[in-house]
Every structure is written in structure tokens, then in C-alpha cells.
N, CA and C atoms as a LAMMPS dump frame, in Angstrom:
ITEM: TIMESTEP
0
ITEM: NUMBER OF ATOMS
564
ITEM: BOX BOUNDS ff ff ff
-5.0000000000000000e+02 5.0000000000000000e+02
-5.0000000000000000e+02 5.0000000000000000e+02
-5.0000000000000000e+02 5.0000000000000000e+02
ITEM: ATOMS id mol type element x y z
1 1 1 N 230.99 370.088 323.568
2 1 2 C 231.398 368.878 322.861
3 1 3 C 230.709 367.676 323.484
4 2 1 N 230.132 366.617 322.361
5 2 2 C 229.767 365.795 322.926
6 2 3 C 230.6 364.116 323.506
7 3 1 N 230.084 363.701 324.632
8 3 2 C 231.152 362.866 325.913
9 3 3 C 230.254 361.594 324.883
10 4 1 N 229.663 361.315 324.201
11 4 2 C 228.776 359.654 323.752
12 4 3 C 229.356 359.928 322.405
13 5 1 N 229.081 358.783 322.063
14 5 2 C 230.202 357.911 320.423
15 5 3 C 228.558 357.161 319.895
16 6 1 N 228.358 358.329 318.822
17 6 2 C 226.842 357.962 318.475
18 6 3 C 227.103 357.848 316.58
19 7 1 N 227.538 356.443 316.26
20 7 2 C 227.274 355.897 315.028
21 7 3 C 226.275 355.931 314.439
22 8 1 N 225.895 355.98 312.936
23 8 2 C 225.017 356.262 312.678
24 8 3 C 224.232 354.925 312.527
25 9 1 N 222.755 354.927 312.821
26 9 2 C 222.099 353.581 312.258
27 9 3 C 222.296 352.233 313.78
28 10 1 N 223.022 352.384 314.682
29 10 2 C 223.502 351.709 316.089
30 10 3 C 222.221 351.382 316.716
31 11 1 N 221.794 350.394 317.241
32 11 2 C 220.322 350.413 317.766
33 11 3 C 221.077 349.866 319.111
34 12 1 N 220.044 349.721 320.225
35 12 2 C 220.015 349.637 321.256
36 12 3 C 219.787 348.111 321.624
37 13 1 N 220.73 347.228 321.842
38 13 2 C 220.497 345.76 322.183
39 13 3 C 219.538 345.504 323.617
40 14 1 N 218.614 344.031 323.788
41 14 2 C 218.115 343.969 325.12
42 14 3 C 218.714 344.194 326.478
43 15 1 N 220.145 343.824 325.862
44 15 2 C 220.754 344.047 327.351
45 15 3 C 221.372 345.307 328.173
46 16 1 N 221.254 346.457 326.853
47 16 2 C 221.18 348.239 327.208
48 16 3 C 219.719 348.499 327.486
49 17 1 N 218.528 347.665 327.35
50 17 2 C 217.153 347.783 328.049
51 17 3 C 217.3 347.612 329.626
52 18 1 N 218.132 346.597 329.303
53 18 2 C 217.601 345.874 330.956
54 18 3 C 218.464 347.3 331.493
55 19 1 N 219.518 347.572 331.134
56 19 2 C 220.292 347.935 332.184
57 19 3 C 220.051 349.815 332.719
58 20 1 N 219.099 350.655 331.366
59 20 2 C 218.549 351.583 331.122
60 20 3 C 217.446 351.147 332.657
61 21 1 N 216.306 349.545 332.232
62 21 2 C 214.925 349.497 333.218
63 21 3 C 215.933 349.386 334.555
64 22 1 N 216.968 348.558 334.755
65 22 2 C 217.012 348.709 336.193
66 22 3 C 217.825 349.901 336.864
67 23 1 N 218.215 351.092 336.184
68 23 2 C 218.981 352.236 336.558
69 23 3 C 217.812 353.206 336.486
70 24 1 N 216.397 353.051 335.766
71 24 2 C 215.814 353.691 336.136
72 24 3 C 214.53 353.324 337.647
73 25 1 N 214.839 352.115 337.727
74 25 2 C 214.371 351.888 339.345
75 25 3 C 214.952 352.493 340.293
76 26 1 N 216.293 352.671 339.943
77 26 2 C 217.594 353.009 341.143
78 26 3 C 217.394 354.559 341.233
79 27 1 N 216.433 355.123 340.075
80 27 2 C 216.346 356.823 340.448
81 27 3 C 217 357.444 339.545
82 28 1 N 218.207 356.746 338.564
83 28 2 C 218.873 357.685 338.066
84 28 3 C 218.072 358.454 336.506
85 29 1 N 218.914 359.809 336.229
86 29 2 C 218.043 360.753 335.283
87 29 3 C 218.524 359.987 333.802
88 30 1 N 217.6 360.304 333.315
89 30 2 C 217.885 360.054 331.461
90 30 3 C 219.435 360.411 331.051
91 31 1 N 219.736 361.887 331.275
92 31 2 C 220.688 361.729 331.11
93 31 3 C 222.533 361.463 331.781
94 32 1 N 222.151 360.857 333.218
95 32 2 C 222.944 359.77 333.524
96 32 3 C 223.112 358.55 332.997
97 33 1 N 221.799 357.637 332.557
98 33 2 C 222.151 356.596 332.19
99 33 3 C 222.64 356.894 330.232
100 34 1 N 222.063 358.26 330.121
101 34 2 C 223.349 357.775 328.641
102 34 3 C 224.524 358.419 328.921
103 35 1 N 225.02 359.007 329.5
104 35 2 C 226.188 359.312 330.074
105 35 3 C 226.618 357.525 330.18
106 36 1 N 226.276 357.359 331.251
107 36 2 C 226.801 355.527 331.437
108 36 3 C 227.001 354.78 330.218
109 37 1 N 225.666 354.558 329.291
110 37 2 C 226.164 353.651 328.011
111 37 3 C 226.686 354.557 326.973
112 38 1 N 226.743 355.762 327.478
113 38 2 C 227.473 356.366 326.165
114 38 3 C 227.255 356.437 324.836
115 39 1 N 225.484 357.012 325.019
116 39 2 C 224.321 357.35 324.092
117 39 3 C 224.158 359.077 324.358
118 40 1 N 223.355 359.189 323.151
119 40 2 C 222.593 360.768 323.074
120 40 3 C 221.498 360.631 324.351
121 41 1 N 221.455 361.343 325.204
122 41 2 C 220.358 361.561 325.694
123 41 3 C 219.015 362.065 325.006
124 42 1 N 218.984 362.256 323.904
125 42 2 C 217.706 361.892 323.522
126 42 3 C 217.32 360.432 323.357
127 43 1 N 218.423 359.655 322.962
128 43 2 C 218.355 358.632 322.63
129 43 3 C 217.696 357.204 324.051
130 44 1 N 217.842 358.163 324.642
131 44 2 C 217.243 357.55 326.217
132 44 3 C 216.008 357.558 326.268
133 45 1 N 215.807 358.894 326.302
134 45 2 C 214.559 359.565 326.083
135 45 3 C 213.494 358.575 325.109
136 46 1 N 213.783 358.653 324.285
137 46 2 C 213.086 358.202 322.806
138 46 3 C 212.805 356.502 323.363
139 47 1 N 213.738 355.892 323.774
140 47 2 C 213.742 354.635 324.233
141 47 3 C 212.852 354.484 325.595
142 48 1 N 213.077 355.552 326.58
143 48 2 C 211.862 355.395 327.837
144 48 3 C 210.758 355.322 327.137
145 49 1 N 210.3 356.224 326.195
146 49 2 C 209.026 356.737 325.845
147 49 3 C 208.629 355.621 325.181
148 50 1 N 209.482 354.598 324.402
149 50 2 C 208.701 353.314 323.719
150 50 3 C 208.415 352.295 324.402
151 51 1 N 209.474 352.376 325.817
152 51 2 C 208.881 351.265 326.86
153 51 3 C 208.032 350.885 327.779
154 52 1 N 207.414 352.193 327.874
155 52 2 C 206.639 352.776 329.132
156 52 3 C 205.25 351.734 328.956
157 53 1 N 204.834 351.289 329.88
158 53 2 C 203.888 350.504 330.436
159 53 3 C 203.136 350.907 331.483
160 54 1 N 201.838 350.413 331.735
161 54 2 C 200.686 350.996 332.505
162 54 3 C 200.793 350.257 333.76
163 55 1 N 201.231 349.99 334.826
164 55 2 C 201.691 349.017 335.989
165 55 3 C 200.636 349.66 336.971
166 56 1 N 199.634 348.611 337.551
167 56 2 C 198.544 348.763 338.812
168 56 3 C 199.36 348.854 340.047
169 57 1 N 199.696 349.964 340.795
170 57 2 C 200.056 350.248 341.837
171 57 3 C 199.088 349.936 343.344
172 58 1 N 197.775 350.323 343.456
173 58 2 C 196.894 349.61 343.781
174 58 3 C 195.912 350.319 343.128
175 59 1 N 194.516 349.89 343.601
176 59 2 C 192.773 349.801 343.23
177 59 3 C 192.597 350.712 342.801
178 60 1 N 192.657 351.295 341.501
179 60 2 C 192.379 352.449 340.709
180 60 3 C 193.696 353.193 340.815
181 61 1 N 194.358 352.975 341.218
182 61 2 C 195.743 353.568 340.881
183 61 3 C 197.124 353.02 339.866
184 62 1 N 197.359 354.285 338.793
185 62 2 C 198.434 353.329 337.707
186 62 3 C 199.403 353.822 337.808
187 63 1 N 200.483 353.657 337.811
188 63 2 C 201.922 354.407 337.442
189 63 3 C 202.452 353.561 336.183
190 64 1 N 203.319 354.761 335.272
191 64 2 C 203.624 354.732 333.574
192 64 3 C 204.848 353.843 334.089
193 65 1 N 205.867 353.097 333.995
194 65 2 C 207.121 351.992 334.301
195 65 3 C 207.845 351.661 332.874
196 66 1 N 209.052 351.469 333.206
197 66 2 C 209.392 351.557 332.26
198 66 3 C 209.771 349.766 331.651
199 67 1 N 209.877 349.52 331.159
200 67 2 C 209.645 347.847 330.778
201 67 3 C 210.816 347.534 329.674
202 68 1 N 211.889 347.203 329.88
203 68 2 C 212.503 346.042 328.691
204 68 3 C 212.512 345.498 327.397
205 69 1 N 211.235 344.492 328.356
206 69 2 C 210.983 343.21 327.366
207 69 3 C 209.802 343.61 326.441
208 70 1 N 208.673 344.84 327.21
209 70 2 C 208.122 345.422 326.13
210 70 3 C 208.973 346.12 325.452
211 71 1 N 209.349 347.479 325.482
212 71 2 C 210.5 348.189 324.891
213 71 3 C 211.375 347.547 323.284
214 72 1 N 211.418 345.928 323.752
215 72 2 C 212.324 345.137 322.906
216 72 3 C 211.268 344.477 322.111
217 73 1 N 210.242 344.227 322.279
218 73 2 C 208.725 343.677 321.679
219 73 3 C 208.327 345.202 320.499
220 74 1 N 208.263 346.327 320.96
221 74 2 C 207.904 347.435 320.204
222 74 3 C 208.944 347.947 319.331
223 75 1 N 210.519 347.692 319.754
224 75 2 C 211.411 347.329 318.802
225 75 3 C 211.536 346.998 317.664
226 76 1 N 211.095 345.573 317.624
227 76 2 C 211.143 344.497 317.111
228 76 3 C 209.477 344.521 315.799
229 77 1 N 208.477 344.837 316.514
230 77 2 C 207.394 345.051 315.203
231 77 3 C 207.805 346.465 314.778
232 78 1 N 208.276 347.457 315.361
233 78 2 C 208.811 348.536 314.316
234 78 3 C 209.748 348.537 313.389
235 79 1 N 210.334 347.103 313.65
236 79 2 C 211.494 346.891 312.388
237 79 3 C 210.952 345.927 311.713
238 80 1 N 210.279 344.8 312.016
239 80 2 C 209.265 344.672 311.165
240 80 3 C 208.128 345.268 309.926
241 81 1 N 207.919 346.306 310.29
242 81 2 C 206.928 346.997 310.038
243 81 3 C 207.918 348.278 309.126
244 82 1 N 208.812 348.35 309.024
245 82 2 C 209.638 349.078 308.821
246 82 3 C 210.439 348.414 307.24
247 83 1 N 210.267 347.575 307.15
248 83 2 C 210.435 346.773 305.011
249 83 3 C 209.138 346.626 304.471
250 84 1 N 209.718 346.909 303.142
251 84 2 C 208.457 346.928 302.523
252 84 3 C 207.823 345.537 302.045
253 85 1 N 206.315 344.772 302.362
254 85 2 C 206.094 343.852 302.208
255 85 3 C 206.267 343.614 300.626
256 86 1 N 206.344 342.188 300.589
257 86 2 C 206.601 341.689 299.711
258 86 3 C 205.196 341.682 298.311
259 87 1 N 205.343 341.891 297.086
260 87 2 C 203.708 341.83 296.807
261 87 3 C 204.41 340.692 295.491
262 88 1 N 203.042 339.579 296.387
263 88 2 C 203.599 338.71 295.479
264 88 3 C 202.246 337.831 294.932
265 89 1 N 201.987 337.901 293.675
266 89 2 C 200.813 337.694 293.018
267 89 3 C 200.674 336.04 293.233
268 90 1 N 199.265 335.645 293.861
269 90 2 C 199.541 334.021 293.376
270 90 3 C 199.38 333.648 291.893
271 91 1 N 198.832 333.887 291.071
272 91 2 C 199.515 333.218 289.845
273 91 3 C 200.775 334.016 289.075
274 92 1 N 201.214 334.583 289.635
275 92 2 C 202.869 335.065 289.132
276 92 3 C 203.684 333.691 289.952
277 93 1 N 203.756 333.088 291.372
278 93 2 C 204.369 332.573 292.065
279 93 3 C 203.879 331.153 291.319
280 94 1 N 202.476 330.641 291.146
281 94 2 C 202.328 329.265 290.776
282 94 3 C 203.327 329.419 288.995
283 95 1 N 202.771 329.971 288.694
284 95 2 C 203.691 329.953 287.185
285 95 3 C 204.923 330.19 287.098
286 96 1 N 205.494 330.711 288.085
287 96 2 C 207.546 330.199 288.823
288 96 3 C 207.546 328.78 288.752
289 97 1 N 206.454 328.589 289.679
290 97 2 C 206.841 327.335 290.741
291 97 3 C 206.298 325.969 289.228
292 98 1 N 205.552 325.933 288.171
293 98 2 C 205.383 325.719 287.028
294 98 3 C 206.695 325.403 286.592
295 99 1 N 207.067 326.347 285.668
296 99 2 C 208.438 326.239 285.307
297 99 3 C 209.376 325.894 285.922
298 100 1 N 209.498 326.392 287.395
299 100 2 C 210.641 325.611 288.06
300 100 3 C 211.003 324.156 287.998
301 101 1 N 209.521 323.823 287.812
302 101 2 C 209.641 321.928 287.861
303 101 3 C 209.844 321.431 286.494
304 102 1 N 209.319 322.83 285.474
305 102 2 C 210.174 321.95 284.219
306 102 3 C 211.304 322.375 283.798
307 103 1 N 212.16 322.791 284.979
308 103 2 C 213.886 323.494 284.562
309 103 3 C 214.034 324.46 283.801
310 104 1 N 213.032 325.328 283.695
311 104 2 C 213.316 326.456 283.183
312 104 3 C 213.764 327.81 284.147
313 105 1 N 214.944 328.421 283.64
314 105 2 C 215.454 329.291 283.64
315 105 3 C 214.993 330.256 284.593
316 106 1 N 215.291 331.227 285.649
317 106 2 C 214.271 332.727 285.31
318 106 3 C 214.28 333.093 284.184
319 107 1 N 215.471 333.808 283.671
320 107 2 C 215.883 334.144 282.253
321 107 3 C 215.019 333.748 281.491
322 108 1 N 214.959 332.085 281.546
323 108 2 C 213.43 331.909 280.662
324 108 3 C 212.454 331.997 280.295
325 109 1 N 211.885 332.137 281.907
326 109 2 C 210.834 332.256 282.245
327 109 3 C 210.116 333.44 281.424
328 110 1 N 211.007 334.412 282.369
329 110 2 C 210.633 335.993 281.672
330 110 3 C 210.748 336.246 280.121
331 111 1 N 211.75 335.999 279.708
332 111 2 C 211.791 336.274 277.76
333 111 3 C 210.567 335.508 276.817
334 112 1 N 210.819 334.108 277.169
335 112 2 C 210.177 332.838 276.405
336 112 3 C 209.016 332.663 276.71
337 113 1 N 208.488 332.36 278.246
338 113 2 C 206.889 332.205 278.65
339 113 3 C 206.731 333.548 279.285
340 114 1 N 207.108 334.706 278.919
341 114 2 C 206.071 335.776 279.643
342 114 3 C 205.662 335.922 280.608
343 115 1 N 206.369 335.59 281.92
344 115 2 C 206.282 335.66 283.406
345 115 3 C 206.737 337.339 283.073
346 116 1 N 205.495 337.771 284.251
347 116 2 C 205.495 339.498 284.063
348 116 3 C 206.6 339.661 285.755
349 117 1 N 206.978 338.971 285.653
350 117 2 C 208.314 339.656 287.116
351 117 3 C 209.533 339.675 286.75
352 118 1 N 210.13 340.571 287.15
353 118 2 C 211.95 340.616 286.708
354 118 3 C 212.571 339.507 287.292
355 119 1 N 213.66 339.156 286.979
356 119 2 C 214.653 337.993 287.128
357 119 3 C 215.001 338.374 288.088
358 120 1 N 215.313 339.404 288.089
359 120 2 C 215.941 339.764 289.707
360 120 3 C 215.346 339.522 290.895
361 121 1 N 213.871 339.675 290.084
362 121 2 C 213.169 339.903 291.996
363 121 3 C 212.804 338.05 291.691
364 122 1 N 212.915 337.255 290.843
365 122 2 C 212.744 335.657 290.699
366 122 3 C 213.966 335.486 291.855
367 123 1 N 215.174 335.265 290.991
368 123 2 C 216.287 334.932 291.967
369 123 3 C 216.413 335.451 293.22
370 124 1 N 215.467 336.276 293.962
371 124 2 C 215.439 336.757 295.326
372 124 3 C 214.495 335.987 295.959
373 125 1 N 213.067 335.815 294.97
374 125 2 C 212.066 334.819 295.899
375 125 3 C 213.011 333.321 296.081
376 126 1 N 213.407 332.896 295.07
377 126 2 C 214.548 331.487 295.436
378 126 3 C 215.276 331.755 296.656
379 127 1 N 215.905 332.503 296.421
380 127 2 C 217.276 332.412 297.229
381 127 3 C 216.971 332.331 298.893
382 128 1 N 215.615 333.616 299.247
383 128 2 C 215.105 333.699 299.908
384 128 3 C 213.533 332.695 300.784
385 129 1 N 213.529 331.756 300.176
386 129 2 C 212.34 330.908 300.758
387 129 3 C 211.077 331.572 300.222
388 130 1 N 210.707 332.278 299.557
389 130 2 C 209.536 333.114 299.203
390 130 3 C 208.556 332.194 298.146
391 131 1 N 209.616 330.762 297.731
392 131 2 C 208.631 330.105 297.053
393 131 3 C 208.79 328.869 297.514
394 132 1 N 207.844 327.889 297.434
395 132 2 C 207.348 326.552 297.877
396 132 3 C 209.091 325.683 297.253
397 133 1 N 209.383 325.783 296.609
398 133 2 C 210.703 325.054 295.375
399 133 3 C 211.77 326.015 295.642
400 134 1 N 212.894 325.844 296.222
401 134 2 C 214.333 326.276 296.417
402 134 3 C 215.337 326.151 295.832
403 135 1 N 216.655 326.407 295.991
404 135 2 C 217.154 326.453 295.454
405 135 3 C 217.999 325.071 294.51
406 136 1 N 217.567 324.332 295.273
407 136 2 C 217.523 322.804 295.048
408 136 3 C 217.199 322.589 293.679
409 137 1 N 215.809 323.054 293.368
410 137 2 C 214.856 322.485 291.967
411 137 3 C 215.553 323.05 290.867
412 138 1 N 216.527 324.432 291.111
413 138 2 C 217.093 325.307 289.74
414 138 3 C 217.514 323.875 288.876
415 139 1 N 217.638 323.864 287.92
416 139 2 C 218.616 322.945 286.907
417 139 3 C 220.193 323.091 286.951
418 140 1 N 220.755 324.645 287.01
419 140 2 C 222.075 325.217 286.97
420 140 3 C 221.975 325.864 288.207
421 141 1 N 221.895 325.885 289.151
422 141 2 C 221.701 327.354 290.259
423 141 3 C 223.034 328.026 290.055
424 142 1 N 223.118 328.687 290.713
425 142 2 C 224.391 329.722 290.611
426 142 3 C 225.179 329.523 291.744
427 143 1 N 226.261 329.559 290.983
428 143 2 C 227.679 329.096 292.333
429 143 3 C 227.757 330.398 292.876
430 144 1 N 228.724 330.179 294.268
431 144 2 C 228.755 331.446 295.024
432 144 3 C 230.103 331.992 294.619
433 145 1 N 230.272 333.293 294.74
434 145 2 C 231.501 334.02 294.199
435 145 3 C 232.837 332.938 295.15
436 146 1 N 233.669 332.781 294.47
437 146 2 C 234.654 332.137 294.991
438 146 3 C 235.609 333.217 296.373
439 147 1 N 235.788 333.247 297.346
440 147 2 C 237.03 334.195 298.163
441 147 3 C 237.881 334.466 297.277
442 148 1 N 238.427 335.535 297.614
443 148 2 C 239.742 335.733 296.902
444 148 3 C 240.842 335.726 298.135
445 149 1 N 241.762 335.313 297.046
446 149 2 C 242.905 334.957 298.086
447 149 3 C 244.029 336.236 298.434
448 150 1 N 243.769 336.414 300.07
449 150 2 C 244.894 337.462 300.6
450 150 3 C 246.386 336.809 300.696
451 151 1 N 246.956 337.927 300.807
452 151 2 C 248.611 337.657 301.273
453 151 3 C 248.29 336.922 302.637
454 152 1 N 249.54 336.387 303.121
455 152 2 C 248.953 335.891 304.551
456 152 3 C 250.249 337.2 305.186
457 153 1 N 249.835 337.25 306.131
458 153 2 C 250.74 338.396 306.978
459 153 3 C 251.71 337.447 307.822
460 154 1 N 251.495 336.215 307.895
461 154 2 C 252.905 335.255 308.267
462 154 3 C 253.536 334.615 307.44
463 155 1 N 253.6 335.487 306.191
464 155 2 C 254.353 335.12 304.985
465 155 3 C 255.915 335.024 305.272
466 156 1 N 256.521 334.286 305.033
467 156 2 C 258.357 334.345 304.646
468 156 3 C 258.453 334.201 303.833
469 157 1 N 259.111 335.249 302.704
470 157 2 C 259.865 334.549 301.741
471 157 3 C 261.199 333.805 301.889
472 158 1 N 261.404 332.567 300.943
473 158 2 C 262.524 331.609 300.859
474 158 3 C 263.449 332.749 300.75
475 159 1 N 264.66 332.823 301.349
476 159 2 C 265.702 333.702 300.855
477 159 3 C 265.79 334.738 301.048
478 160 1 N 267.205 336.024 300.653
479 160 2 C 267.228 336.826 300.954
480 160 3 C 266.701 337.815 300.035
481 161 1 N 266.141 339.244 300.423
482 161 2 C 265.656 340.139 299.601
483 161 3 C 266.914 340.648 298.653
484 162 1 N 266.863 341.207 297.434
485 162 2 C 267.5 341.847 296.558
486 162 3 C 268.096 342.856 297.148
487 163 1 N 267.145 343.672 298.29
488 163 2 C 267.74 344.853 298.973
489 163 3 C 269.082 344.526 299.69
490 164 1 N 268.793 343.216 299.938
491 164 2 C 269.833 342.702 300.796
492 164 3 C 271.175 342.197 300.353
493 165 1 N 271.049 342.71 299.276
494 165 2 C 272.375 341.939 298.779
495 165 3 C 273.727 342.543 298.537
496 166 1 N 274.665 342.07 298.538
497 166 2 C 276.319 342.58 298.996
498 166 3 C 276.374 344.324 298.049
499 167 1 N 277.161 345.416 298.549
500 167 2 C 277.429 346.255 297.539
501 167 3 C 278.403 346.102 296.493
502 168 1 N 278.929 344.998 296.685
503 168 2 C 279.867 344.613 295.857
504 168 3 C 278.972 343.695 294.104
505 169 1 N 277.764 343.159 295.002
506 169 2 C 277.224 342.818 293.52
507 169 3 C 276.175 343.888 292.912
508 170 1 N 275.777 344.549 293.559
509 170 2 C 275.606 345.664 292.614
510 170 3 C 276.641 346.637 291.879
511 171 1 N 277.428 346.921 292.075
512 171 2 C 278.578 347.376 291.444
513 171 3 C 279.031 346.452 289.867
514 172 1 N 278.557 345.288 289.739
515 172 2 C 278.736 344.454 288.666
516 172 3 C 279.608 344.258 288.161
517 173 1 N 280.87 344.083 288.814
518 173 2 C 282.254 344.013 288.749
519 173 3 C 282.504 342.124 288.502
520 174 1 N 281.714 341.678 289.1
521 174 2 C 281.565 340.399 288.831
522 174 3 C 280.969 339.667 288.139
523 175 1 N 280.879 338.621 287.658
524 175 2 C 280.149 337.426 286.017
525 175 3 C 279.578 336.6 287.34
526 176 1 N 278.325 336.612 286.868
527 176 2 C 277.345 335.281 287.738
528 176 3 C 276.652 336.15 288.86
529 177 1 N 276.186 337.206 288.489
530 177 2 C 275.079 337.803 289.386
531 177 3 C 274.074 338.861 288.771
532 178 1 N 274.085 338.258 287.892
533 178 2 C 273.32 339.601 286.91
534 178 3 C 271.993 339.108 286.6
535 179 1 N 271.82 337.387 286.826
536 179 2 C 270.636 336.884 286.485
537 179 3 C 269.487 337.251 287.056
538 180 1 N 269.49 338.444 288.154
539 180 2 C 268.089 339.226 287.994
540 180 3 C 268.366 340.387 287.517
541 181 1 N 269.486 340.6 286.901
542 181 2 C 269.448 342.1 285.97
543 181 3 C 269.147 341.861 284.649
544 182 1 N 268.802 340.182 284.087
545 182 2 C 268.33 340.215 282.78
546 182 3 C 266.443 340.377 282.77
547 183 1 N 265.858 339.643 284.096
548 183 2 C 264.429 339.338 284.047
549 183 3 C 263.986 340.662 283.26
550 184 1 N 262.965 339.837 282.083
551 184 2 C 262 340.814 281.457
552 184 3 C 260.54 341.079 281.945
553 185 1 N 260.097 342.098 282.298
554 185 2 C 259.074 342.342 282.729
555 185 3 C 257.654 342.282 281.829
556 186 1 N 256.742 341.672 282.226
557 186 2 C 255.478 341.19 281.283
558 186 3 C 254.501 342.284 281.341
559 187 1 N 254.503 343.287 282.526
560 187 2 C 253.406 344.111 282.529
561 187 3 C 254.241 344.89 282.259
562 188 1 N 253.183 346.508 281.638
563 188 2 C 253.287 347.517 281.183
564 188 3 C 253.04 348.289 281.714
């Protein structure tokens, strides 16, 4: 059985680098230090092997070291490098950025003047900075979904619950307590 709590998709922050580079100065094995952060030991593994650096020990001599801030540099362009670039035609973008200034629509754009890009991927270059004109220039932009409103969990209700009430008025022996035994119910 495995002793590490390995989520799927979890990446490794700079400060499980540093602490991986300086436990491996101290000597300890791959799989001690994921024992410690409570990783797959491959997952160590895989991470030495992206950090490793060429360090001059002396005059023609190298030893492989394990490095961090590279580690977090090779990280970082592999997740880069890792979405798919954007392909974005310049006269598809000037003929947005066209219409944008005369308040037209995406919607418009695409049906009426024959802009060959979907609306969808329009309202993503906006939303996203991908064009020179933001979200500012729309005519209507689009409001953001409103929250919806939770219960609050330090709710009181005014008063006492129905559950709570005498056995004597449920029994209905009495006139003047029935006025929640008439309420009509609206849903079905």
C-alpha cells in the first residue's frame, strides 16, 4: 500500500524544489525525500532528472547537481509549451478590430460582414487581451453571471418551529390555531 497522497494533475511548487535541492545535498535517497513530501517516488525521480545541471567541480572536471531554480525555469517553458498557440490571422484580427470601432456585434460580425472566425473564439480574443480593443470598445459587453444567493448557516429564524409546538394544538381541540392548517401550497 501506498504511504504518499498523489492527486491527480498536483504539480510540484518552488518551494518542494528547494527543499527536494537541499535534502539532496544532505545525501538523502529519492525515495526518502518523497517519503518526506509525500510524493510517488517516481515523482522525485522525474523531477531530479529535469533539474540536473552541469556544475564545474574543477579544470575539466563536471558533476550533474541538482538545481531548483533551473528545475522551476524547465517547469515553467514546459507548461508553456504545453497550450496550444493561438493562430490568429492578421487580417481576421484587423477586421475585428474594424468593426469593433464601429460597434458591431461578434454576432455581427460573423453573420452580416463575413468574418470567417466563430463568435466564440471572438469573445475569447476580447475577454482575453488577444486584441489591440477590449472589452471597453464592445457597445453591450456582457454582464457577469450574477452569485447566487446561499442560506447563511447563521441563520435564525424569528420564532418557534411548528415542530415545536404544544401537543395540545395539534390535537385541534381548540379555535385560533389552525391558521397554518389552512396555508395552500403553490408548488406541485
Amino acid at each position: 500500500m501506498q504511504d504518499y497522497y498523489t492527486p491527480k494533475g498536483k504539480q510540484l511548487t518552488i518551494h518542494e524544489r528547494r527543499q527536494i535541492q537541499r535534502w539532496k545535498l544532505e545525501g538523502r535517497s529519492n525515495r526518502e525525500i518523497a517519503r518526506l513530501l509525500g510524493k510517488a517516488p517516481q515523482t522525485i525521480h522525474n523531477e531530479i532528472k529535469r533539474g540536473l545541471v552541469r556544475q564545474q567541480v574543477r579544470k575539466g572536471k563536471f558533476q550533474a547537481v541538482y538545481s531548483a531554480q533551473h528545475a522551476q525555469l524547465v517547469y515553467q517553458e514546459n507548461r508553456k509549451r504545453s497550450v496550444r498557440p493561438i493562430r490568429q490571422r492578421k487580417q481576421d484580427r484587423e477586421a475585428i478590430e474594424h468593426y469593433m470601432r464601429q460597434n458591431y456585434s461578434p454576432e455581427m460580425m460573423v453573420k452580416a460582414k463575413g468574418v470567417q472566425v466563430p463568435v466564440s473564439t471572438i469573445y475569447y480574443w476580447i475577454h482575453h487581451g488577444k486584441l489591440s480593443l477590449g472589452k471597453e470598445a464592445m457597445l453591450y459587453p456582457r454582464k457577469a453571471k450574477q452569485a447566487r444567493k446561499h442560506a447563511s448557516p447563521y441563520f435564525k429564524p424569528a420564532g418557534k418551529s411548528i415542530e415545536q409546538r404544544l401537543d395540545s394544538i395539534n390535537q385541534r381541540l381548540e379555535a385560533g390555531h389552525y391558521e397554518i392548517d389552512t396555508v395552500i401550497l403553490t408548488r406541485d
